[in-house]
N, C-alpha and C positions, 0 to 999 in steps of 0.2 A: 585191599582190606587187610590191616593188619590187625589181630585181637592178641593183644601182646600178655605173656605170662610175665612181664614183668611191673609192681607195682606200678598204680596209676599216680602215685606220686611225684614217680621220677619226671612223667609228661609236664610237657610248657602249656598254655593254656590250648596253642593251635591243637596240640596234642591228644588232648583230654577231651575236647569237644568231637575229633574227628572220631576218635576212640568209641565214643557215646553212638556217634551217628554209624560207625559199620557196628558197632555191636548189635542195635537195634536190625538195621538190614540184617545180619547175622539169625538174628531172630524172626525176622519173615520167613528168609529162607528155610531155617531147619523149621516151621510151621508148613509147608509147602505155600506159602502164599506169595512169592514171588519167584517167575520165571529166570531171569536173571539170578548170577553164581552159586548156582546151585551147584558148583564142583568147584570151588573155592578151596584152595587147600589148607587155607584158616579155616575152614568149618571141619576139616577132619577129625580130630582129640573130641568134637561134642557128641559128629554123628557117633561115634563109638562108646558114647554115654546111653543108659536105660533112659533115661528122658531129657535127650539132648534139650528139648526147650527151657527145661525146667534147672538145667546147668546154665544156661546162656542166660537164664533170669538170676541166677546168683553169680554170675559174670557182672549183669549189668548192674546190680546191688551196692557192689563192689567200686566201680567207675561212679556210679552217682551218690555212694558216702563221701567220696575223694570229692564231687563236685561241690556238695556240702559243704564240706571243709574249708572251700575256696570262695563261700558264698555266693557260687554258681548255685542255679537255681533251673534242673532238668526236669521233665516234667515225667516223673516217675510214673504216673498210669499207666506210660508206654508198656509198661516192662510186663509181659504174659508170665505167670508162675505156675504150670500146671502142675505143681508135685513139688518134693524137696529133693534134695540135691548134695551128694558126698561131694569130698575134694576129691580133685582129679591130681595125675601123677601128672611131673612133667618134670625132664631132665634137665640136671644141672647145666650142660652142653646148650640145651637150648636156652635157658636164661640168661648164661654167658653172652652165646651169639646175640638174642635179641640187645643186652645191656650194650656191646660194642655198638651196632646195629642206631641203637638210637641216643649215645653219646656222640655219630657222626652228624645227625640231622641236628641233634642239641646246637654242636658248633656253628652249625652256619645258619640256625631258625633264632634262635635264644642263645645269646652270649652268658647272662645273665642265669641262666636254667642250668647253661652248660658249668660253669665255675658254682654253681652252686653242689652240682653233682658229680663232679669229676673227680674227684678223690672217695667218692664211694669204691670200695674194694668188692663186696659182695654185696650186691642187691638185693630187695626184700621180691619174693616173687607177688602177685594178686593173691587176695585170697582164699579166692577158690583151687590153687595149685599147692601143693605137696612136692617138694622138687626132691629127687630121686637121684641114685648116679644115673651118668648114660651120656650122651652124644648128642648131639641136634638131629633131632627131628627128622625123620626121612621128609616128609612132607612140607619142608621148609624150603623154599624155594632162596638160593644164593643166587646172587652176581656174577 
């Protein structure tokens, strides 16, 4: 599961869909309706939201305006909103690492995605994140 802070822009289409589909399991989870990764260390930054679901609903917002855009066509009912939802912080460090992170899988998924994106210098983050100084993420799991 990766729920990337970095816009859903930058994803190729395999991207954007896979994005859609943990986001959603993302959102069973912090509902408690599903047993399974329920200690996902992507879902850390929501549980430490006043209404984690109600972040993960302006997470998924987010991902299926981008699918819009692409005249992908998700089937937004999915998406639970129990409440509204501030932006959340998330460090510079970690937008970094994720952009390295998924201009490596660009190169060898989408040629195509990759040269399209590859002389970005600073990413735009989702826009549910406020990116902040600071470092990657304790809870980012490296190679």
């Amino acid at each position: 599961m990766r729920l990337w802070t970095l816009h859903p822009q930058y994803l190729d289409a395999k991207g954007l869909v896979a994005l859609w589909r943990e986001a959603l399991l993302a959102q069973k989870v912090l509902q408690g309706a599903t047993r399974g990764y329920r200690h996902h260390p992507q879902l850390h930054r929501f549980r430490q939201q006043r209404d984690p679901v109600a972040v993960v609903g302006v997470y998924l917002r987010g991902v299926a305006e981008q699918a819009r855009q692409r005249g992908y066509k998700f089937d937004e009912t999915k998406i639970i909103s129990s409440g509204r939802a501030t932006n959340m912080a998330a460090t510079r460090g970690q937008l970094r690492y994720e952009w390295e992170h998924l201009k490596k899988k660009l190169r060898v998924r989408d040629r195509a995605k990759f040269r399209e994106t590859r002389s970005i210098e600073s990413p735009e983050p989702h826009p549910l994140f406020t990116i902040v100084p600071g470092e990657i993420e304790p809870w980012e799991i490296r190679p």
